[in-house]
C-alpha positions in Angstrom: -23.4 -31.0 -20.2 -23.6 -27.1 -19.3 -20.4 -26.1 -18.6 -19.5 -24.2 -15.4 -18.2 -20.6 -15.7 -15.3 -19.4 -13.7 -14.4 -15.8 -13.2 -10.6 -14.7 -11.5 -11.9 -11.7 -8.9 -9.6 -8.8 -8.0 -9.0 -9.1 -4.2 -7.6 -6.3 -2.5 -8.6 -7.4 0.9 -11.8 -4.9 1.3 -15.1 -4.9 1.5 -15.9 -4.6 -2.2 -14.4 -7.2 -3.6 -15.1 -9.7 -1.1 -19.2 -8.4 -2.6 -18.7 -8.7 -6.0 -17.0 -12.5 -5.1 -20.1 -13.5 -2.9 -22.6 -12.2 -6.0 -21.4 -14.5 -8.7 -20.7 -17.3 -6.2 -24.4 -16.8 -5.3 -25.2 -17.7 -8.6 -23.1 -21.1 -8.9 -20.1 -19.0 -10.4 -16.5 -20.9 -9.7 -14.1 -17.6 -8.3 -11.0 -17.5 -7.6 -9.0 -14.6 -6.4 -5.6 -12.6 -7.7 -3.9 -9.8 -5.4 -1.2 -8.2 -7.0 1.6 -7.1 -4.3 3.3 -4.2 -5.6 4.7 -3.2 -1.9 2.6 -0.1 -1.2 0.2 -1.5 0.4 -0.8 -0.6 4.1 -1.7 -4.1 5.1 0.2 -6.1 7.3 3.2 -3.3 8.3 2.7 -0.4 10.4 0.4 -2.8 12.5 2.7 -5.2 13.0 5.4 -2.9 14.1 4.4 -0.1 16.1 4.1 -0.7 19.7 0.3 1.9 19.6 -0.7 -0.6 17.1 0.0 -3.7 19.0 -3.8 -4.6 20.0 -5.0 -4.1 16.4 -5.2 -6.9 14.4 -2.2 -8.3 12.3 -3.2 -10.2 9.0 -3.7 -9.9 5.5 -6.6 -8.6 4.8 -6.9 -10.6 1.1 -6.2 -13.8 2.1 -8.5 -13.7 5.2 -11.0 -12.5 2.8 -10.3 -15.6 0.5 -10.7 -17.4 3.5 -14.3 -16.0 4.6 -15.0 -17.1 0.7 -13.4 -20.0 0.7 -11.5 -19.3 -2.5 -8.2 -19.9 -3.9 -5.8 -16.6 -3.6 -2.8 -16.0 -6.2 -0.8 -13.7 -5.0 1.2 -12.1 -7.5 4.3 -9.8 -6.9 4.2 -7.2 -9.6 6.7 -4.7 -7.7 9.1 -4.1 -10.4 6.2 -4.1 -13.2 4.6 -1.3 -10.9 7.6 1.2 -11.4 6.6 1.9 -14.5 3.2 2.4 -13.6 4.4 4.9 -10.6 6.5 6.9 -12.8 5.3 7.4 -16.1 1.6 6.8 -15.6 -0.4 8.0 -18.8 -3.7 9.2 -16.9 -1.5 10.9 -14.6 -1.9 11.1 -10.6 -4.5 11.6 -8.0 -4.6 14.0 -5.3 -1.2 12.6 -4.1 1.4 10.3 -6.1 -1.3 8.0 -6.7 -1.5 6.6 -10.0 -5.0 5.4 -9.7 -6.7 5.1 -12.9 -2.7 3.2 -14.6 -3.0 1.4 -11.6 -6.5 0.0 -12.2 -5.6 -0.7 -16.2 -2.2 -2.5 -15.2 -3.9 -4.9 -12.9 -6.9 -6.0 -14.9 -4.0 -6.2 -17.7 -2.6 -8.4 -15.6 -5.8 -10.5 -15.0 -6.6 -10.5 -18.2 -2.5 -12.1 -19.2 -4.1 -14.8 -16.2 -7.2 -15.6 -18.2 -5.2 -16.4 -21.2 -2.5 -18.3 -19.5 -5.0 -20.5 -17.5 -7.5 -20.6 -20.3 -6.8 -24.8 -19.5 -8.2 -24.1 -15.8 -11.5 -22.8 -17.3 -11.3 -19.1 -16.9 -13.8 -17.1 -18.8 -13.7 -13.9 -17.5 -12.4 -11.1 -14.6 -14.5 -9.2 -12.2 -13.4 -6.4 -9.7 -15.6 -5.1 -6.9 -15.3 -1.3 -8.2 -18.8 1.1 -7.9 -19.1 3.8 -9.9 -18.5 7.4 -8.3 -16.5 5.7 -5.3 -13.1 7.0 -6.2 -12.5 10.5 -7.7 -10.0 9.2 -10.2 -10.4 5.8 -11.5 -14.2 4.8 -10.3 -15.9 7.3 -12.8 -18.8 6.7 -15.2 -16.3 8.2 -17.9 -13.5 6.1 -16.8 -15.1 2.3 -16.6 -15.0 1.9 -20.3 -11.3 3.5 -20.4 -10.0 0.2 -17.8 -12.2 -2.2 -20.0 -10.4 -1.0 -23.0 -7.0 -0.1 -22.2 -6.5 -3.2 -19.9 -7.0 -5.3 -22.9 -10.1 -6.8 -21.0 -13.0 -5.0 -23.0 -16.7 -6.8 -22.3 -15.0 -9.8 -20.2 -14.9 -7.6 -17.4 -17.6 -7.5 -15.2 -18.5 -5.0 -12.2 -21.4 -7.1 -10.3 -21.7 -3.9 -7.7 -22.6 -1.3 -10.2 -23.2 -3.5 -13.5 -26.8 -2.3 -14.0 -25.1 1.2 -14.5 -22.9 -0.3 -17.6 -23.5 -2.0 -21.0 -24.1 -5.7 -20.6 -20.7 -7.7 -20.7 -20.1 -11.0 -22.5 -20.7 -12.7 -18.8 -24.3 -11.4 -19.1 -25.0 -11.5 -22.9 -23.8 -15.3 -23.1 -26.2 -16.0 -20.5 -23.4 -17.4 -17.8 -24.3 -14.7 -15.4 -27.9 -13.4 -14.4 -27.7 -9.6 -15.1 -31.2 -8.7 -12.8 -29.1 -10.3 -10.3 -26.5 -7.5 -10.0 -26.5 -4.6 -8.3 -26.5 -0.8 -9.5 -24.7 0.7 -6.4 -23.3 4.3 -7.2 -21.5 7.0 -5.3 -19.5 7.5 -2.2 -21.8 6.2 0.0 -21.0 2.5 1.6 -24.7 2.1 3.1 -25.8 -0.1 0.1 -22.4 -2.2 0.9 -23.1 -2.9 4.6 -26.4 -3.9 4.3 -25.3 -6.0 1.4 -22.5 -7.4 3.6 -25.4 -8.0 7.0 -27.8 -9.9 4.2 -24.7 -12.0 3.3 -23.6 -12.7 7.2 -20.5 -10.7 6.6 -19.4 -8.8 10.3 -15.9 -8.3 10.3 -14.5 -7.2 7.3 -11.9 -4.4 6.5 -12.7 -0.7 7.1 -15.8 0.3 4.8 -13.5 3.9 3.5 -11.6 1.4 1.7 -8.0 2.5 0.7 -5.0 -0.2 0.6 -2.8 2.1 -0.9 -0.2 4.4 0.9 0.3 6.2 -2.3 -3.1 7.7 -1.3 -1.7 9.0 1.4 0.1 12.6 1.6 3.0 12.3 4.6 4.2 9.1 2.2 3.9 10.9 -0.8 5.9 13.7 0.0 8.5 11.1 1.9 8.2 9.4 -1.5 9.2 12.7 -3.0 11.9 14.0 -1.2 13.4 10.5 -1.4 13.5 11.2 -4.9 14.9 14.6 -4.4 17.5 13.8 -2.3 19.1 11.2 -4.7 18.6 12.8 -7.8 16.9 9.6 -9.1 13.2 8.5 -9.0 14.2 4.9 -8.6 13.3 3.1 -5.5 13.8 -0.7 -3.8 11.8 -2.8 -1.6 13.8 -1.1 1.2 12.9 2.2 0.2 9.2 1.2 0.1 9.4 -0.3 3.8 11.0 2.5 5.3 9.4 5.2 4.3 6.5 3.7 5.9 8.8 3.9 9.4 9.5 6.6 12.0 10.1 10.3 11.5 12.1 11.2 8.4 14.0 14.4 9.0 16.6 16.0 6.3 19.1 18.6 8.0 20.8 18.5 4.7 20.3 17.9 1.2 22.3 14.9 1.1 21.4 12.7 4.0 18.3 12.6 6.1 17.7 11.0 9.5 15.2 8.2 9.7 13.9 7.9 13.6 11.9 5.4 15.2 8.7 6.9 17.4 9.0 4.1 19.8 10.4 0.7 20.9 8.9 -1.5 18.2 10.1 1.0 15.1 13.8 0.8 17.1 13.5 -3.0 17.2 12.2 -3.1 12.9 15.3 -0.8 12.5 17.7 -2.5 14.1 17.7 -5.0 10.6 18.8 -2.2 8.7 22.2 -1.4 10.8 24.1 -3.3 8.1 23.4 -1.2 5.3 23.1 2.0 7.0 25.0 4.5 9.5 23.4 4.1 12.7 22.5 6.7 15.6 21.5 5.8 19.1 22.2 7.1 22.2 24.3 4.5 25.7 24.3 7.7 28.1 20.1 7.7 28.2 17.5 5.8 26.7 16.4 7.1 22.9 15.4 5.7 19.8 17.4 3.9 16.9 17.9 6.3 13.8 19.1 5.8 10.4 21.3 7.9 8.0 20.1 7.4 4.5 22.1 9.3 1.9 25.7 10.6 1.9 26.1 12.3 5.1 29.6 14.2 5.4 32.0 13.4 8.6 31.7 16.9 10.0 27.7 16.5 10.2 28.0 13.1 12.5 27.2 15.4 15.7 24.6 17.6 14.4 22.7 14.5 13.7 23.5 13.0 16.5 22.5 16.1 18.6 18.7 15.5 16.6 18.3 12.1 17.3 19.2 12.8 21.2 16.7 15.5 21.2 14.1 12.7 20.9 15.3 10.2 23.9 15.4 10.6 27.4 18.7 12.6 27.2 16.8 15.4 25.7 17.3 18.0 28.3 20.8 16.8 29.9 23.3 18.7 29.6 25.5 16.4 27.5 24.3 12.6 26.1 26.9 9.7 25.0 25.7 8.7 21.5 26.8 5.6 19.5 27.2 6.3 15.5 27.8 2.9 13.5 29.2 3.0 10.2 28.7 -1.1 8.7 32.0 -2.5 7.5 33.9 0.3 9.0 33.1 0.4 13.0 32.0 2.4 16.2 32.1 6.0 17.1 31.3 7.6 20.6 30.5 11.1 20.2 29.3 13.1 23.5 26.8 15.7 22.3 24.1 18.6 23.5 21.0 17.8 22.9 19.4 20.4 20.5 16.5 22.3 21.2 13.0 21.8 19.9 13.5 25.2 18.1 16.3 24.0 16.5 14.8 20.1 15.6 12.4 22.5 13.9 15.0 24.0 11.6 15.4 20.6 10.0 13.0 19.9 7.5 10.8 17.6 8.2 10.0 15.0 5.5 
């Protein structure tokens, strides 16, 4: 009997991989999927929270993908493997604190670990829907080989979007997978994906740009940063991830900054933080919830407070009742100005 090949495909939830998947399963290749969840991701938060995002639509983009392929999906939560990854990564970062090419050779790493672990379930080999000269960092000609070999994964990993631009892989050599069946796609442009995607019947699908990551993205980096900063410590939890993709982050101080939700769905995600942080929020007018997040000194509760009123209703009464919770400790009501917009300013914004 000819045995049946099986591949594990990278999912991220875009348009790429959901490609490469359809390829090999064109050819009679078994796929399943593997997303690894390290918590930056921009799928399934900021939409489901903010009240401007409300009509867009609220799912994750890898298992719907999985869906439209009708494969299996393994999610994996690799969040405190990634740290490492985020703060000492060997290649170095991308335009923001994107690690992108560590990032690429930890999770075909991690692939490959599934290959051998599940080497009973009949995996042979790994394939990713990266295109060579898509991403500046770790989608170069030069930087293919360095993933393949670094990643442990060497000629079992297979590119079917841009494998006529590489050295035959095992896949193809053994005969499993028909090489003049690939593709040879190169560059930035996604033309050669859509039409590939309208011969396929493929009409909704994530954005075409591509980009899952918020590490890509500069206001989080540099919230990422001054997180750091402010603590003296490049660690990070779960929490830390979440929020800083949440409401304005101000820092009057070095110590403490002021987290402040930009509208009634922020306020609402907020309000499950209250236990572990000192709350703001004005009774006199109605304003948003805001968070203190670092040691914030008893004698700076009402220039906060006067910050956080600046951005409610109150902000041009002569005096607004605010509410400052401390968890575990109880209520204060301070009556404050509001401050100007000139003086907001002089906080620095995160």
């Amino acid at each position: 009997m000819v045995k049946q090949h099986k591949a594990i495909a990278l999912i991220s939830g875009g348009l790429d991989s959901m490609l490469a998947v359809r390829v090999l399963q064109e050819q009679g290749i078994e796929v399943e999927g593997i997303n690894f969840y390290t918590g930056f991701c921009v799928e399934g938060h900021t939409h489901a929270i903010r009240n401007q995002d409300k009509d867009k639509q609220k799912r994750n983009n890898a298992l719907w993908v999985a869906e439209q392929l009708g494969i299996k999906l393994n999610i994996v939560d690799v969040i405190q493997e990634y740290k490492d990854v985020l703060l000492n990564p060997k290649h170095g970062y991308g335009a923001n604190m994107n690690p992108c090419l560590d990032c690429k050779i930890f999770m075909v790493n991690k692939a490959v670990e599934w290959v051998k672990e599940n080497r009973k379930d009949g995996f042979d080999f790994i394939i990713t829907g990266e295109v060579i000269g898509q991403r500046p960092m770790s989608q170069r000609k030069q930087t293919m080989p360095i993933v393949a070999q670094e990643s442990g994964a060497d000629d079992i990993l297979l590119r079917p979007l841009c494998a006529k631009n590489l050295p035959a892989t095992k896949p193809e050599l053994e005969g499993w997978v028909d090489r003049d069946k690939l593709y040879d796609f190169s560059g930035r442009s996604r033309k050669p994906q859509m039409a590939l995607a309208e011969k396929f019947g493929f009409t909704d699908y994530a954005s075409p740009a591509g980009g899952c990551c918020f590490l890509t993205d500069k206001n989080y980096s540099d919230k990422l940063v001054d997180l750091w900063q402010g603590r003296g410590s490049r660690d990070y939890e779960m929490d830390d991830i979440m929020l800083l993709k949440v409401g304005r982050h101000l820092r009057p101080k070095g110590n403490y900054k002021l987290i402040i939700a930009r509208d009634a769905g922020e306020s609402q995600y907020l309000e499950g933080y209250r236990k572990q942080y000192i709350s703001i929020q004005a009774i006199s007018h109605n304003g948003p919830l805001a968070l203190i997040d670092g040691d914030i000194a008893p004698e700076d509760y009402e220039h906060a407070a006067s910050i956080v009123a600046r951005y409610g209703q109150g902000r041009d009464a002569e005096k607004v009742e605010m509410t400052l919770t401390i968890p575990s400790s109880g209520v204060q009501n301070l009556e404050i100005h509001p401050l100007t917009t000139e003086q907001v300013l002089e906080a620095w914004h995160v």
